[in-house]
C-alpha positions in Angstrom: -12.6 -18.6 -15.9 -15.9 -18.2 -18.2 -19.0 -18.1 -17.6 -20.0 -22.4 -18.1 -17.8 -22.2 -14.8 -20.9 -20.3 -12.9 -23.6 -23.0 -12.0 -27.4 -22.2 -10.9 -29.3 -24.1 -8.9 -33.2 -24.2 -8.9 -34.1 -23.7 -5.3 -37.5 -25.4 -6.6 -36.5 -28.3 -8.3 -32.8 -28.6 -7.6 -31.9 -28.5 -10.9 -28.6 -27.0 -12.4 -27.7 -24.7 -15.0 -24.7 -23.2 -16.1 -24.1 -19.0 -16.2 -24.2 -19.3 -19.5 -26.7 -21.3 -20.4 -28.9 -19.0 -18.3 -26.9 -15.9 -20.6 -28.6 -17.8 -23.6 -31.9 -17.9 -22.7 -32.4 -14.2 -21.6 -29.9 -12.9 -24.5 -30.6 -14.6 -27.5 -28.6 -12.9 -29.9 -25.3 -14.1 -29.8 -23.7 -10.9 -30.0 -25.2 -9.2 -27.3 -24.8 -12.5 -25.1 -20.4 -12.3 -25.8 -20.5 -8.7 -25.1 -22.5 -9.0 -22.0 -19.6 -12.0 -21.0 -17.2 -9.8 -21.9 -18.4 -7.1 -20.0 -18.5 -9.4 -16.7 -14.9 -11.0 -17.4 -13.2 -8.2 -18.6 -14.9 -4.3 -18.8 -15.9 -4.3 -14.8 -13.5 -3.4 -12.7 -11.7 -5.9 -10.9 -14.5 -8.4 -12.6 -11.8 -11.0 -13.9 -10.1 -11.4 -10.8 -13.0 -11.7 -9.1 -14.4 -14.7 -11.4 -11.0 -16.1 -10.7 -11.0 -15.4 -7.1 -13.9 -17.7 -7.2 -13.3 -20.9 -8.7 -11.0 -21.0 -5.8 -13.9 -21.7 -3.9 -15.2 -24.4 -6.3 -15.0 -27.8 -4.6 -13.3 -30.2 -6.6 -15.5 -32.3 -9.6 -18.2 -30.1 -8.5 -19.7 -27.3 -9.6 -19.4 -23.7 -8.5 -23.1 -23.3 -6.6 -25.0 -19.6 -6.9 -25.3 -19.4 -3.5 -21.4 -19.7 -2.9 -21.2 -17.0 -4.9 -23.7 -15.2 -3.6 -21.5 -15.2 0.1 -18.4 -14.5 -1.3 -20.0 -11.2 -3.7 -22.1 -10.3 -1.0 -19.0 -9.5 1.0 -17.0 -8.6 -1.6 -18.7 -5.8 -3.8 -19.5 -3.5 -1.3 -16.3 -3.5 -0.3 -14.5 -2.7 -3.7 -17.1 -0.5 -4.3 -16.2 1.9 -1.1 -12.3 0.9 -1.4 -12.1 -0.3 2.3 -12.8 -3.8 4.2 -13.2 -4.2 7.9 -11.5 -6.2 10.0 -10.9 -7.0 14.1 -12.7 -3.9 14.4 -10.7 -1.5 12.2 -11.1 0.1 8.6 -8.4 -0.6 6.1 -7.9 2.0 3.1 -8.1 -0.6 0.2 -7.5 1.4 -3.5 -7.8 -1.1 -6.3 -4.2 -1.9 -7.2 -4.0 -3.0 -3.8 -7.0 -5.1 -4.0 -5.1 -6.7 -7.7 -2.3 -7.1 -5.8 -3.7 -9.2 -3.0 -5.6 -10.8 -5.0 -2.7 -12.0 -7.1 -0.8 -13.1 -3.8 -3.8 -15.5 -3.1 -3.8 -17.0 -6.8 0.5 -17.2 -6.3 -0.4 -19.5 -2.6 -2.9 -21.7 -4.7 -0.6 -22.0 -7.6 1.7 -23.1 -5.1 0.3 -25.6 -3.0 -0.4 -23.1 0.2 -3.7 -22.9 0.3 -6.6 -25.5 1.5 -8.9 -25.3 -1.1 -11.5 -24.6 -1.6 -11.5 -21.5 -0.2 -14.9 -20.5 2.4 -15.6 -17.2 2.4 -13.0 -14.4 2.2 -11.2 -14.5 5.2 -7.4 -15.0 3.5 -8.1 -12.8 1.4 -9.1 -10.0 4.0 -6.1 -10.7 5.9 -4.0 -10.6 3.0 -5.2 -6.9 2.2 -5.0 -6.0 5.9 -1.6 -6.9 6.0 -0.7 -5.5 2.5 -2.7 -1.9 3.7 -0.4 -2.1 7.2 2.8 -2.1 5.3 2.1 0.5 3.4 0.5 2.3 6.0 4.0 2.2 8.0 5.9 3.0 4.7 3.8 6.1 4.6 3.7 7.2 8.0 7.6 6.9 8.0 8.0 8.6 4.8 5.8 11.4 6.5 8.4 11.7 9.5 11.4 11.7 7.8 10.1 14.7 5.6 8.8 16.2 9.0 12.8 15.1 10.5 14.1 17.3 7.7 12.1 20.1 7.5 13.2 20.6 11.5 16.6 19.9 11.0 17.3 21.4 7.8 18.2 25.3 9.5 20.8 23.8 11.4 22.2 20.8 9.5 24.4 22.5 7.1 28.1 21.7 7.0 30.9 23.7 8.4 32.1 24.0 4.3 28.7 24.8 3.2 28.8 27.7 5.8 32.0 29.2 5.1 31.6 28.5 1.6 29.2 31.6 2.2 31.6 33.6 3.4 30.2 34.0 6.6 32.9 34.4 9.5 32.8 31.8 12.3 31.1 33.7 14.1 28.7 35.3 11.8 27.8 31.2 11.2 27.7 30.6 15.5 25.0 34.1 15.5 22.9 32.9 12.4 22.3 29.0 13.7 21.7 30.7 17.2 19.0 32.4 15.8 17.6 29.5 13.9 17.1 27.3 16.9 13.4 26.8 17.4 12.4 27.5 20.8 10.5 24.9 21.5 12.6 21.6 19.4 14.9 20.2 21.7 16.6 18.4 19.5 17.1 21.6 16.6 18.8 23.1 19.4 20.7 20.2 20.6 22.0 20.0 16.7 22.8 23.0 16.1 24.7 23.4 19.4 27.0 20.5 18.1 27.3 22.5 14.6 28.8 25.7 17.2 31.1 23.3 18.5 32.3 22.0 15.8 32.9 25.1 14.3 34.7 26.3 17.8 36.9 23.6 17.6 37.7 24.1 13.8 38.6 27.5 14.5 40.3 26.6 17.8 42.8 23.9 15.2 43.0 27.2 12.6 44.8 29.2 15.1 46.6 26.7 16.2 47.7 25.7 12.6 48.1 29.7 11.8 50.7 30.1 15.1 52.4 26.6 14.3 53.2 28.4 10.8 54.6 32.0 12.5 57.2 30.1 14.7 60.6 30.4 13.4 
C-alpha cells in the first residue's frame, strides 16, 4: 500500500485528495517527500502493517476516507504504543511480534476469502490478539508449573540405580529421601514414600535371589 491509497476529504468543500498529493504540496522537494513515505511505510514500527491493515477497511471502488482512518489509528496507536489492548474488561500483554503476527493472521483470512470486507473498526483484529495473548498466556503459565513440579519433586525422584549408583546402602537411600521430604508437600512425601517402597521391595527380591543361589 502507498501513500495515493490514503484519501483526504475537505470537510469544507468535500473535495478529495490523495496522501500524497497532500505529501507534495507541504514537501516540495522530492527527496524529502520519498523519505518522509518511506519513513511512514517502512522506518515506523509496525507502520507497514498498519497501512496494510487499512486498505482492508477500504470499501470497494472507493477510496480510503481520512476519517476511517482516523477511527481505526485512533484505537490503534495508543495501543501499540503501550503494548496492551483491552478487551471484555481485561488487559492483554500485546509485545510487537505478537501484534505482526495477528496482524498477519488477519491479512492470511482476507487472502482467503474469510473475512467480510471491508473491515469496521478493529474488532477482529482485537480478538485475534486476545486469543493469540491467551495461548501464550497458558503456554507460559504451564511452562511455569512444570518448572515449579520439578523443582518439588526433584529430591525425591531419583531412580533406585541412580541411588545405588552412589553407593549409598538401601537404607542409607530410605534415611536420606526421609529427610528430604518437605513437611508441608503432600505429594513430595507421597513420592518419595513409593521410592522407599520400591527400594523395600528391590531388596526384599535381592535376598531372595541371594538365598535362592545358597541352596544346594
Amino acid at each position: 500500500m502507498s501513500a495515493a491509497d490514503l484519501t483526504h476529504t475537505c470537510a469544507v468543500c468535500g473535495a478529495e485528495e490523495s496522501l500524497d498529493v497532500v505529501l507534495v504540496r507541504i514537501f516540495p522537494d522530492e527527496d524529502v517527500r520519498l523519505l518522509v513515505e518511506e519513513l511512514i511505510t517502512k522506518a515506523l514500527p509496525l507502520g507497514g502493517l498498519l497501512l496494510r491493515y487499512l486498505r482492508l477497511h477500504k470499501p470497494a471502488k472507493q477510496r480510503l476516507r481520512m476519517s476511517t482512518v482516523r477511527k481505526v489509528l485512533a484505537e490503534l496507536v495508543p495501543d501499540v504504543q503501550r503494548t496492551s489492548i483491552e478487551r471484555k474488561g481485561r488487559v492483554w500483554m500485546v509485545s510487537p511480534d505478537l501484534w505482526r503476527a495477528a496482524f498477519q493472521t488477519v491479512f492470511d483470512a482476507a487472502e482467503k476469502g474469510k473475512l467480510l470486507l471491508p473491515l469496521e473498526g478493529n474488532g477482529y483484529l482485537y480478538g485475534v490478539l486476545a486469543n493469540m495473548a491467551d495461548r501464550r498466556e497458558a503456554v507460559a503459565e504451564e511452562e511455569r508449573e512444570h518448572a515449579r513440579r520439578h523443582h518439588r519433586e526433584e529430591p525425591v525422584a531419583r531412580t533406585l540405580d541412580e541411588l545405588e549408583g552412589a553407593g549409598l546402602s538401601p537404607g542409607a537411600i530410605g534415611e536420606r529421601l526421609g529427610r528430604s521430604e518437605p513437611e508441608d508437600d503432600p505429594e513430595a512425601a507421597e513420592k518419595a514414600a513409593a521410592i522407599r517402597q520400591q527400594l523395600r521391595e528391590a531388596r526384599a527380591a535381592r535376598i531372595a535371589r541371594q538365598q535362592e543361589g545358597d541352596q544346594p
